[in-house]
Z-matrix of the N, CA and C atoms (Angstrom, degrees):
N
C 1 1.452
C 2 1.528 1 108.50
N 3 1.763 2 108.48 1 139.29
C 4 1.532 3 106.88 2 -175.63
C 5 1.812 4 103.98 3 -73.75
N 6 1.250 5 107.53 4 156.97
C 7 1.386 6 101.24 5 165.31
C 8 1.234 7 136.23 6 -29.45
N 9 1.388 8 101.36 7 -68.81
C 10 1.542 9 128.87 8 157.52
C 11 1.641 10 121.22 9 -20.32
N 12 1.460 11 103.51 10 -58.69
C 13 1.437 12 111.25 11 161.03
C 14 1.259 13 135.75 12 -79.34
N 15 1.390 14 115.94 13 -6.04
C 16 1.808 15 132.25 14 153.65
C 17 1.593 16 95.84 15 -63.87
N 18 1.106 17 120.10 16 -72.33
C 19 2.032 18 117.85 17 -159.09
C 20 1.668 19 94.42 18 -52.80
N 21 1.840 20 112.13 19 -49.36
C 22 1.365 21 81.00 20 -163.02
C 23 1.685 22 125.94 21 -60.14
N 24 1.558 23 90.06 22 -23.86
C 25 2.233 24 89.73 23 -164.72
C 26 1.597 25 76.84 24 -92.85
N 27 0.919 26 156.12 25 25.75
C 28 1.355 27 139.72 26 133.25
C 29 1.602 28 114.75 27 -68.79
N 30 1.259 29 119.70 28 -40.17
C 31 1.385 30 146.68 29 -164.62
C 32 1.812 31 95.75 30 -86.64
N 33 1.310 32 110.18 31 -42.83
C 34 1.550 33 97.80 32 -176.74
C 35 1.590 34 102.91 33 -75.66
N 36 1.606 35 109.39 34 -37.43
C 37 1.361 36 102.83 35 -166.10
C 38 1.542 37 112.47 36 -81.96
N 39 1.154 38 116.02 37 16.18
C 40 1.683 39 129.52 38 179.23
C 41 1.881 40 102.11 39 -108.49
N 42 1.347 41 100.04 40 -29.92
C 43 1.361 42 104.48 41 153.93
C 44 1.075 43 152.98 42 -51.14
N 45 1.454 44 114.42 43 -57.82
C 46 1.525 45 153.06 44 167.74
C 47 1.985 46 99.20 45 -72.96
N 48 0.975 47 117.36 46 -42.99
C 49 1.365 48 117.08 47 -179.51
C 50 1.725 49 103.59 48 -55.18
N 51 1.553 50 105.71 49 -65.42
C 52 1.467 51 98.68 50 172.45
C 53 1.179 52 153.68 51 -59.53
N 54 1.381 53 108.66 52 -22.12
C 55 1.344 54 164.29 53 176.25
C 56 1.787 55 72.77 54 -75.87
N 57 1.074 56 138.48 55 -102.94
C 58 1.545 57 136.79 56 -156.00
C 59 1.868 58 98.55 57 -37.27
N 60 1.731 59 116.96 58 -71.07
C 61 1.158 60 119.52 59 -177.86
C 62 1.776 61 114.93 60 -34.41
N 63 1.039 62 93.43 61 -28.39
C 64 1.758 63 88.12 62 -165.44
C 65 1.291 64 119.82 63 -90.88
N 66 1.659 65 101.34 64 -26.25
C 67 1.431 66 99.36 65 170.67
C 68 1.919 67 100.38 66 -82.51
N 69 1.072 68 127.35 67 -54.16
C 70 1.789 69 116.25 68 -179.71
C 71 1.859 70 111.68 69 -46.50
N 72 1.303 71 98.23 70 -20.54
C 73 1.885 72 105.87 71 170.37
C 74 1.754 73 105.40 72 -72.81
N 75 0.914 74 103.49 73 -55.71
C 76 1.775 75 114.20 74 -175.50
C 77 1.562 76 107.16 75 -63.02
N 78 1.500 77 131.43 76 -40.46
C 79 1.210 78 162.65 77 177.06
C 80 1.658 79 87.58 78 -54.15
N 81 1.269 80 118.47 79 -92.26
C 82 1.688 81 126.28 80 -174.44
C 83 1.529 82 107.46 81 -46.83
N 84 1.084 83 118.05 82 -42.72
C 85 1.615 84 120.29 83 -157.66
C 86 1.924 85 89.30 84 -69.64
N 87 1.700 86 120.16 85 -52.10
C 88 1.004 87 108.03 86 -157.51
C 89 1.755 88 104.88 87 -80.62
N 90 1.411 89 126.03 88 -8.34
C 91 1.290 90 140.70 89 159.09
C 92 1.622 91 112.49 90 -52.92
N 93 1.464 92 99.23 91 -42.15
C 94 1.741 93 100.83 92 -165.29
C 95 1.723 94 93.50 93 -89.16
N 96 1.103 95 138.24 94 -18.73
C 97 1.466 96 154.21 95 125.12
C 98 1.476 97 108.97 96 0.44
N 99 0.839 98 96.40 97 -91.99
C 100 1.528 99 128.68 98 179.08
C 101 1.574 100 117.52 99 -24.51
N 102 1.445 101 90.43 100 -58.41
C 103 1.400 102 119.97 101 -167.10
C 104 1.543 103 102.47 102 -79.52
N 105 1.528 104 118.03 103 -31.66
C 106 1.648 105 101.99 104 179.91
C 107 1.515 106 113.31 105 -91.58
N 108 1.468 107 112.26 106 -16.16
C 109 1.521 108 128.26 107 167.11
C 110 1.681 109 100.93 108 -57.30
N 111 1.846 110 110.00 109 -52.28
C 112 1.778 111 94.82 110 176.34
C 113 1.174 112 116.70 111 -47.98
N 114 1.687 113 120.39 112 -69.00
C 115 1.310 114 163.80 113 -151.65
C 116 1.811 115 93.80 114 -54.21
N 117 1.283 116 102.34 115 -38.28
C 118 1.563 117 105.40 116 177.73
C 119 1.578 118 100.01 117 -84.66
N 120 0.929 119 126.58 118 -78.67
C 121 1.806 120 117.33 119 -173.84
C 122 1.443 121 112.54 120 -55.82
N 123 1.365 122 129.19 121 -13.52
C 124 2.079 123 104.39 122 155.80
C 125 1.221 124 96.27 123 -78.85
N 126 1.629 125 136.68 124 -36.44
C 127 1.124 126 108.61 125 -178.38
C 128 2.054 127 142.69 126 -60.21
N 129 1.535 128 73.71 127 -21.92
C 130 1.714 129 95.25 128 166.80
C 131 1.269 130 113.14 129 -63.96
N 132 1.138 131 106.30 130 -59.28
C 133 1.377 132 129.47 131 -174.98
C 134 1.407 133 125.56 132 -38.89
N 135 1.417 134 115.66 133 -60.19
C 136 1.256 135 139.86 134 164.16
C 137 1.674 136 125.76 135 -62.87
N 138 1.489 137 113.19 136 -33.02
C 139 1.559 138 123.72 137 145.99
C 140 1.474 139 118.29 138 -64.13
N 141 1.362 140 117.60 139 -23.66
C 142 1.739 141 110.59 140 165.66
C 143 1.284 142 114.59 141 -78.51
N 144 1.628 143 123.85 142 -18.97
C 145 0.774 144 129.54 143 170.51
C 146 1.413 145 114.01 144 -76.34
N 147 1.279 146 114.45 145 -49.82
C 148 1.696 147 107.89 146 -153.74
C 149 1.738 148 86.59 147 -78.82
N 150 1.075 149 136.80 148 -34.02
C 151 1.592 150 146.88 149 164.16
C 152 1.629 151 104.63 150 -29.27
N 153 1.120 152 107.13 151 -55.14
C 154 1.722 153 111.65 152 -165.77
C 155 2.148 154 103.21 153 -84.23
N 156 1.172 155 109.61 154 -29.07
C 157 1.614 156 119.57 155 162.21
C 158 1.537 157 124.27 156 -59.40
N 159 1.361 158 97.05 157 -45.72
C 160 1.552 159 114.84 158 -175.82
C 161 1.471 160 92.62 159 -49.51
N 162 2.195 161 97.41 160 -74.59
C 163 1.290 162 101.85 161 -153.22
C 164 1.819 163 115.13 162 -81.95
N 165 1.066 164 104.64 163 28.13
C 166 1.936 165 111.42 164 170.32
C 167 1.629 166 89.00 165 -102.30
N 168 1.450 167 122.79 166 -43.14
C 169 1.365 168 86.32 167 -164.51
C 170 1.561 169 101.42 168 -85.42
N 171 1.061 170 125.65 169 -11.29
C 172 1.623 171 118.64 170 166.59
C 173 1.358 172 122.45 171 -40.72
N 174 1.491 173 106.92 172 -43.82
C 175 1.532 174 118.58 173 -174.44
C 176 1.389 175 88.12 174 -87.65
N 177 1.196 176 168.05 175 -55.05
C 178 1.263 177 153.86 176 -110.47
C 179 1.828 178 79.12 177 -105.10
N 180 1.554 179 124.48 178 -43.15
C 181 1.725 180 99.55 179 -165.87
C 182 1.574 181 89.71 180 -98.33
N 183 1.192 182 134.83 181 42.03
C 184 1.547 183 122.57 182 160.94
C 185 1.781 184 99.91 183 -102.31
């Protein structure tokens, strides 16, 4: 292989490498996304709950 043609598939494969990193970066980021979007609605969820427990037994000892 001429020189010339070493830098370039060095150059593509420095390409494609980042090109890989960035999409598995974008991949995790919108995963870790995901996960605080769940992590936030059981947490809602479970405060509407413990909210509606609280205030039954409030009324139940009035």
């Amino acid at each position: 292989m001429a020189e010339g043609e070493v830098e370039k598939s060095e150059g593509m494969l420095a390409t494609a490498s980042l090109h890989h990193t960035s999409v598995v970066k974008r991949e995790h980021d919108q995963v870790s996304l995901n996960n605080q979007v769940r992590l936030s609605y059981y947490f809602s969820f479970y405060s509407f709950i413990a909210r509606k427990i609280i205030i039954n037994s409030l009324r139940k000892l009035s």
